[in-house]
N, C-alpha and C positions, 0 to 999 in steps of 0.2 A: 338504579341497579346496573344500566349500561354503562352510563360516564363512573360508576363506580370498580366496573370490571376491566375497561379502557382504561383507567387510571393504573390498574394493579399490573397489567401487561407492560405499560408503559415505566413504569419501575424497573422490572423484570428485563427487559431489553435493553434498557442504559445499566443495568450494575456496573461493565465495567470503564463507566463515563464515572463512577464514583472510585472504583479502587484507581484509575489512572491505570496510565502506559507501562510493560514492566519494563527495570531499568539497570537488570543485572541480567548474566546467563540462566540463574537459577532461578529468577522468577520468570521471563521467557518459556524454559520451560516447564513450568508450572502449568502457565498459561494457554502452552501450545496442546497439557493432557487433558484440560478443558473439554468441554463438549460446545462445537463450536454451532449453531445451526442458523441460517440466515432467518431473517424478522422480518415481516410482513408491511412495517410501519415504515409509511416515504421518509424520505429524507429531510423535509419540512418537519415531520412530528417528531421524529430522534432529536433531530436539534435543538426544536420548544423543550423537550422533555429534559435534556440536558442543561437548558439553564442558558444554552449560548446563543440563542436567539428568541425573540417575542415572535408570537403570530402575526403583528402586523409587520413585519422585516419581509415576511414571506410574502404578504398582499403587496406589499409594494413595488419587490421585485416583478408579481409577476400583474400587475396593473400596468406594468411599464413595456410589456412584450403584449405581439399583436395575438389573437387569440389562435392561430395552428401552430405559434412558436408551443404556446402551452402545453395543448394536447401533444406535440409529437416530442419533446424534450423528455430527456432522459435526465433520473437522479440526478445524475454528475453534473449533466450540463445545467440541472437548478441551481445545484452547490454551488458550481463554478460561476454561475450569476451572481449569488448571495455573496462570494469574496469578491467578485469585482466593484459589485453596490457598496464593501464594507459593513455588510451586514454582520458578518463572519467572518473568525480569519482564516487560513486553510488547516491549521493544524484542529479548529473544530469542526472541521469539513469530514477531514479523512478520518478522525475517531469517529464519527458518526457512520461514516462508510464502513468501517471495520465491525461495526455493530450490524448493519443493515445485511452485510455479503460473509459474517460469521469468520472472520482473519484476525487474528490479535494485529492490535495496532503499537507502532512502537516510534518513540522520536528519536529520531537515531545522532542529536545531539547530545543526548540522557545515557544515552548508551555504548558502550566499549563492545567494539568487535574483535574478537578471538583473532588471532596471527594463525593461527593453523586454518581459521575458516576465510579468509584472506587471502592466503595462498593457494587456496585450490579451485580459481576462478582467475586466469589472465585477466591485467589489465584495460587491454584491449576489448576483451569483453565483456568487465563490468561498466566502460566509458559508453560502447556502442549502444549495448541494453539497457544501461539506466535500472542497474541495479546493485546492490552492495549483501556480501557473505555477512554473516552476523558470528556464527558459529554452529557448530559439529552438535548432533543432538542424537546420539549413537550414531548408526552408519547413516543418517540423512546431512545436508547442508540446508540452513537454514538461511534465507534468502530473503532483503525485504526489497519491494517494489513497489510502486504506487500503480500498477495495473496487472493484480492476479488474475484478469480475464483474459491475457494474452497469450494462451497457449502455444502460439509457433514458437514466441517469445521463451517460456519455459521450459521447452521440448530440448531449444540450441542452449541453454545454460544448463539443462542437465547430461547433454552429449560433453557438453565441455568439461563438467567436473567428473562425470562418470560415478556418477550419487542418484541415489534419490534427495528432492529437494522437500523441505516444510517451505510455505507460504507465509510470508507479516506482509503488512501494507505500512506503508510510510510514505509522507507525505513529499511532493516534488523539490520542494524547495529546500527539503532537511535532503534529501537523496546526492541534489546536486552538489551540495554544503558536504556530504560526506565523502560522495567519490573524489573531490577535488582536496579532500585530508588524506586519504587512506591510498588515496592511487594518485600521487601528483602528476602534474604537467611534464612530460620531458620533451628532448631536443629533435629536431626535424629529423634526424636521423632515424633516432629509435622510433617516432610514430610511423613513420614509413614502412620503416619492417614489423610494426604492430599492425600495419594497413595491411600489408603483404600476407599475414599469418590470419588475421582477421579475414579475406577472401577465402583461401584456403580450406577453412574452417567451416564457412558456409558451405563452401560446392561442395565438401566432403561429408556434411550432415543429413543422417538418414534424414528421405521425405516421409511426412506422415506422423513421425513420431510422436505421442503425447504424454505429459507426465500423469502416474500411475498415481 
C-alpha cells in the first residue's frame, strides 16, 4: 500500500516531465497560472521518476564521494555530480529542479523572447546577472534564471526594470547560448561605458530590497 501510494505521488510530481517545457508566450503563461508548490521528493527520485536516470547512476555517484561529502551536499551539488559522472545531462537536471522548488522550467532555445520584454532590462545587466527577459505577462516581466534563490540578485533586476518580475529557471548552458543571441558582444568602447552604468547602478540600488 506504501510503495503503492509513493508510486501515485511520484506521478503526481513529474506531470510536467511529461507535458515538457512551454515553448510559446501562451503556454508559458499558461504555465506561470499553474499552481506551483515545491515536492518533498530529492532530487535522486524526480530524476528515476522521470525516466532520465536508474537508481544505480545515483549509487554510483555517491559510492564515489567520501561519506560527510554525502551528508552535507546539497540537491544541486548531487545534480551537478550526476552531469559531471554523465549520468544526466543538465537539461534533465534543471526540469527536475523546476519540479522539486515549483518554477516552470523553460529551454530557452525552444523559445522566442518578446522585443518589448528585451528591451526593458539593459544589456549590461542581463550579461552581469546571467539572466535573460522572456516576456511581459500583464504588468510583471518574466525573467528566466538558473538560480531563483538569489534574492539580492532579483531585488537589482527588478530596480532596473521597475516591474514586478515572474520567475522560470533555465538551464546555464541555454542562458549563456541566449544572452550571447539576444544581447551580442560589442566593442571596448561600448562595454566600458556599459561598465560605467553598470557601477552606477549598483551604488544607486535600494539596500535591502526583496521581490514581492
Amino acid at each position: 500500500m506504501t510503495t503503492h501510494r509513493n508510486n501515485l505521488l511520484t506521478k503526481q510530481d513529474t506531470s510536467h516531465h511529461q507535458t515538457g517545457p512551454p515553448t510559446t508566450a501562451a503556454e508559458l503563461r499558461a504555465r506561470l497560472l499553474e499552481p506551483h508548490r515545491p515536492h518533498r521528493l530529492k532530487i535522486g527520485q524526480l530524476l528515476v521518476a522521470a525516466g532520465a536516470l536508474h537508481d544505480t547512476g545515483v549509487q554510483r555517484v555517491l559510492t564515489a564521494q567520501r561519506p560527510n561529502e554525502r551528508q552535507e551536499q546539497s540537491d544541486l551539488q548531487l545534480g551537478k555530480r550526476l552531469v559531471l559522472a554523465r549520468e544526466i545531462d543538465e537539461d534533465s537536471l534543471y526540469r527536475a529542479l523546476s519540479e522539486q522548488i515549483g518554477v516552470p522550467y523553460v529551454r530557452l532555445g525552444d523559445f522566442a523572447a518578446e522585443p518589448a520584454a528585451l528591451a526593458a532590462l539593459p544589456a549590461y545587466v542581463v550579461r552581469e546577472h546571467r539572466v535573460l527577459p522572456l516576456m511581459l505577462n500583464d504588468d510583471r516581466l518574466v525573467v528566466a534564471t538558473d538560480d531563483p534563490a538569489d534574492s539580492a540578485k532579483l531585488s537589482l533586476i527588478r530596480f532596473s526594470c521597475q516591474m514586478q518580475l515572474e520567475i522560470v529557471l533555465a538551464n546555464p548552458q541555454d542562458l549563456e547560448t541566449a544572452i550571447a543571441t539576444y544581447y551580442p558582444a560589442m566593442g571596448d568602447v561600448a562595454l566600458e561605458a556599459e561598465a560605467s552604468q553598470l557601477t552606477r547602478s549598483t551604488t544607486e540600488a535600494p539596500a535591502g530590497k526583496s521581490i514581492e
